[in-house]
N, C-alpha and C positions, 0 to 999 in steps of 0.2 A: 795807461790806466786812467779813467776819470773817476774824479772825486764826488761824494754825494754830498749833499750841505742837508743840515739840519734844518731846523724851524728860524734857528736864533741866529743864521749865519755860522757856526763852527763847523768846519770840517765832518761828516760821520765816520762813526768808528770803521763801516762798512760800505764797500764803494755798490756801487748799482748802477745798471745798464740804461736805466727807468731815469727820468727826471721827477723831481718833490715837487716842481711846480710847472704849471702849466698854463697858457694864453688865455686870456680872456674871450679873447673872441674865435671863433671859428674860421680853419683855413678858407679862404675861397679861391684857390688855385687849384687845377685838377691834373691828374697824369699826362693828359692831353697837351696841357700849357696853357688852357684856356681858364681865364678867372685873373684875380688879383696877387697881385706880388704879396711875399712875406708871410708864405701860410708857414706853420709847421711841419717838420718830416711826419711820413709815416712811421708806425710800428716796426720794430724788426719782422722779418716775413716768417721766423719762426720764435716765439720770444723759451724763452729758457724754463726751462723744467722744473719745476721745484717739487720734490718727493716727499709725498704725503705718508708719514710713517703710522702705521696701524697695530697695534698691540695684540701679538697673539695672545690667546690663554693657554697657556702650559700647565701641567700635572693635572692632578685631578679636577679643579675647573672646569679644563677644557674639555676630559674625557665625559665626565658629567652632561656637558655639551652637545656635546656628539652625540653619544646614547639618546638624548632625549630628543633630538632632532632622528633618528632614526626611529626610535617609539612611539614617533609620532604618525610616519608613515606607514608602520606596520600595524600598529593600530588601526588606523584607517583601514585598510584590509580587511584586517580579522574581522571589526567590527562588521565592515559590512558583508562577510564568507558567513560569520555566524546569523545573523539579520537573515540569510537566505536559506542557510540550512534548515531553519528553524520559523521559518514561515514568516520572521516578524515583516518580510517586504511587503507583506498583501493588507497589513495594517489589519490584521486581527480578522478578516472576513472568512475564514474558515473554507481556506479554497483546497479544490480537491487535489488527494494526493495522486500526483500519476501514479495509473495501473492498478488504483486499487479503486474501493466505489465509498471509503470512509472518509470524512473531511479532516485536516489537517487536526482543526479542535479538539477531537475526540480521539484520535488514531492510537492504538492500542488500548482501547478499554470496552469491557462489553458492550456494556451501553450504548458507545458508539460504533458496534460491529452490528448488535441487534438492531440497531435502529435503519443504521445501511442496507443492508443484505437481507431482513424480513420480508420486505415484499417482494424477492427472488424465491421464497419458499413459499409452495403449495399446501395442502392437504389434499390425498386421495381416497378418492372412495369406492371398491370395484365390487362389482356382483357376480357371481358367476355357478354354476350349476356345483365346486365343491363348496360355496357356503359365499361373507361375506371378510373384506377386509379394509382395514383402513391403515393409511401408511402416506409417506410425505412425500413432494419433489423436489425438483432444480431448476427451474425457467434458465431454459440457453437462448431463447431468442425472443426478440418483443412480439412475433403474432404468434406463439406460445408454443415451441418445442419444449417438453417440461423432460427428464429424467429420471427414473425411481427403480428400483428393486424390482429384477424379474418377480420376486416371489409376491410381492405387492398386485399384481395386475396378470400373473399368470391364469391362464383361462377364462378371464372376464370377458363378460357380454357384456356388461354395459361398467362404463367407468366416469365419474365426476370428476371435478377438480374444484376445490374452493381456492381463491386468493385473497393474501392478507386486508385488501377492501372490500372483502364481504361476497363477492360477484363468485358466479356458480356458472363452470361451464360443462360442456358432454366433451367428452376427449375421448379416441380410440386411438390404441396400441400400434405406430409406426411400425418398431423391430424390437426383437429381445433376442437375450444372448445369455443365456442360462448357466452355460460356462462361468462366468464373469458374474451372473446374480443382478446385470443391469437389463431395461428395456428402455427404451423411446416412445413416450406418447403425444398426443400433438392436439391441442385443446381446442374446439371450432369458433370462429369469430368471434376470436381475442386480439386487439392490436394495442399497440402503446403497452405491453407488460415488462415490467424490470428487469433482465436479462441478469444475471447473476456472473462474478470477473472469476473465470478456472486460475487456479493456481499450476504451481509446479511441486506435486507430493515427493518427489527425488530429492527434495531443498529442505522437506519438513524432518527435523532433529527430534531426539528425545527430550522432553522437557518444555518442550515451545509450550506457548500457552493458544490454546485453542476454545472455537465455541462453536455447541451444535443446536440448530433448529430446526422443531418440526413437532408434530401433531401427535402425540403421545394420549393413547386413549379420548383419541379425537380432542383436545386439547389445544386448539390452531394456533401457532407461534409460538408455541412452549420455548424458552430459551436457557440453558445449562450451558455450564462454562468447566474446564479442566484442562486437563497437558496432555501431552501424545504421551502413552506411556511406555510405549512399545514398536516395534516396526518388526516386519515381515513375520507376522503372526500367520501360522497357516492355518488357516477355516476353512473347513468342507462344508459346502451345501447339497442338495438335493436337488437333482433335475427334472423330478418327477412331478406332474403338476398333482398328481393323486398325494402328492406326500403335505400339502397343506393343509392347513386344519382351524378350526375357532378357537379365536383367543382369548383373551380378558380384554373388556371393557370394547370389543366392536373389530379388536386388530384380529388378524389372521397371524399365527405366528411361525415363520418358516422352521424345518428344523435344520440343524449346523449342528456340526463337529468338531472339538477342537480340544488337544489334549487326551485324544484314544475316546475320550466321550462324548453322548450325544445328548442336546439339547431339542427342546420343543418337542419332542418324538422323534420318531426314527429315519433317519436320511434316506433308506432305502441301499438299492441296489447302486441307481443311477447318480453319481456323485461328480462334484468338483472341488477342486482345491485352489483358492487364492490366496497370497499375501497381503493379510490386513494390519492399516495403520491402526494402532489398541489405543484407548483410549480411554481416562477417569472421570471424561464426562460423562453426566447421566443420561442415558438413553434408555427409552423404558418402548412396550409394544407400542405402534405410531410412528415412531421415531423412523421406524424402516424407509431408504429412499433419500430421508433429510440430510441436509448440509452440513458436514465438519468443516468449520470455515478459522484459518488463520487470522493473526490480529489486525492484519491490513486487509479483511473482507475480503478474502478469494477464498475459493471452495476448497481444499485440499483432497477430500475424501467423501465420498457418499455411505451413509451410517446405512451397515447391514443387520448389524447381528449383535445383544447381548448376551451376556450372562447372570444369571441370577441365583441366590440360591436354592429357589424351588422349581425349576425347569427343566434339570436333568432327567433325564430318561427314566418314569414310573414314577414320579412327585410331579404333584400340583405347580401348578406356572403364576401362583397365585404371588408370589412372594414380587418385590423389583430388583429395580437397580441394583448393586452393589460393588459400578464403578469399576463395570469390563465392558468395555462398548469395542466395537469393532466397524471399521470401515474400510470400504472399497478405497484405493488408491487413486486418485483423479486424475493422474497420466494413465491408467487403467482405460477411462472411461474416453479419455482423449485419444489415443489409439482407436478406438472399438466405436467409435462416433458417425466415421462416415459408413461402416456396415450397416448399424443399426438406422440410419438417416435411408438407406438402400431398401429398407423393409427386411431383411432378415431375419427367419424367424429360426431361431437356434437354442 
């Protein structure tokens, strides 16, 4: 064993491998043997270990520790899973939501479903040897496949379309399907028109909140808001084109059955029965044709038929709304789409 010396010459209490003092000058002797005598040794080739002790944190400390080193990285996550859910990535530019036509800002509110989905809604105007009628559409395509109510355009000669910018086109009658209470008409040298996003009405619940637009006593872009209040309402209509008649304020009002009674006048002979989405939004004559659109701007339903309390069968039709609207199903009309696109006239 070798001894260490201290500063002062005494012994240290502790021996060491290492020397306390060291040469002045610099070996100049190399492994090789070339250089001057009297350098000093190297290093040991591996020098010795000395274990660096580190204090853990125990009990609650440490757990403390832990936890917050973990809350830290899961935070970060969340932070930015919610940042994405919730639109804040796009720094507030109001980007649109997929698959619907409402922007992120507005998404569930009327205002921002009217403001979307209006210039996807029409106004119709048809003429025809039983009288005159006015009733709304559906733009399905930009150079203008619109959709409306067989009873809207049943036996016209001549048929208009206004759109929510003012512009006025001639449209004639693709296909109808009187079964169903829908037709296809297709508006002449329109391009660039706002195509309106179909939902899926199999999805639409009791209670959802809904909004329908359309031309109520010629009215253009009328917009009424309410819930679905009902599902698979059975409404019979009329397939008779003689069974139409003048209505209040310029509309033609079809007549419909539903509940053993009839409404607008008498169905006739020739009848059909649909399951209509019911609804508390107001729909008044006009409305026929127009859009029941869900809170994310898809169509669900196309507005057929109300009820009112003076339209029953031998009372005046003078009275309105009173918050029974009735509408076609829009997988109804998605089904029944490429017939009517066929010309069909049924």
């Amino acid at each position: 064993m070798t001894e260490s010396y201290r500063h002062d010459g005494a012994p240290s209490e502790y021996p060491s491998e290492y020397p306390t003092t060291y040469p002045t000058t610099y070996p100049t002797t190399y492994p090789d043997g070339s250089g001057a005598a009297g350098a000093w040794p190297p290093p040991p080739a591996h020098p010795p270990h000395t274990p660096r002790h580190r204090r853990r944190l125990r009990g609650p400390a440490g757990l403390l520790a832990a936890v917050a080193v973990a809350a830290a990285a899961v935070g970060g996550g969340t932070a930015y899973a919610f940042q994405e859910l919730t639109g804040g990535g796009d720094g507030g530019s109001g980007a649109q939501v997929n698959g619907t036509t409402v922007a992120a800002s507005s998404k569930g509110t009327v205002a921002g479903v009217a403001e979307a989905v209006g210039p996807s809604i029409v106004e119709i105007k048809a003429a025809g040897s039983s009288g005159q009628s006015t009733g709304s559409g559906v733009i399905l395509s930009e150079d203008g496949e619109i959709v409306t109510n067989n009873h809207v355009v049943s036996g016209a000669s001549q048929v208009q379309v206004a759109t929510s910018d003012g512009k006025t086109y001639s449209a004639e009658v693709v296909g109808t399907d009187s079964s169903k209470d829908l037709a296809l008409i297709k508006v002449q040298g329109a391009k660039g028109l706002k195509a309106a996003s179909l939902g899926d009405s199999d999805k639409v619940a009791v209670g959802d909140d809904v909004v329908a637009i359309g031309s109520p006593a010629g009215l253009t872009g009328t917009v009424t808001s309410g819930i679905v209040s009902a599902l698979d309402r059975d409404v019979t209509v009329s397939r008779d084109e003689s069974q139409g008649g003048s209505g209040q304020g310029g509309g033609r009002e079809w007549p419909f059955e539903y509940g053993g009674e009839q409404f607008n006048g008498e169905t006739g002979e020739r009848t059909t029965t649909y399951q209509a989405i019911q609804t508390d939004a107001s729909l008044n004559p006009g409305n026929s044709g127009g859009a029941l659109i869900n809170m994310d701007g898809q169509i669900i339903g196309i507005n057929s038929a109300m009820y009112s309390a003076g339209s029953s069968q031998g009372q005046s039709s003078d009275a309105g709304s009173v918050g029974l609207g009735f509408a076609i199903p829009v997988n109804d009309l998605k089904a029944d789409l490429d017939t009517l696109r066929s010309g069909s006239q049924r």
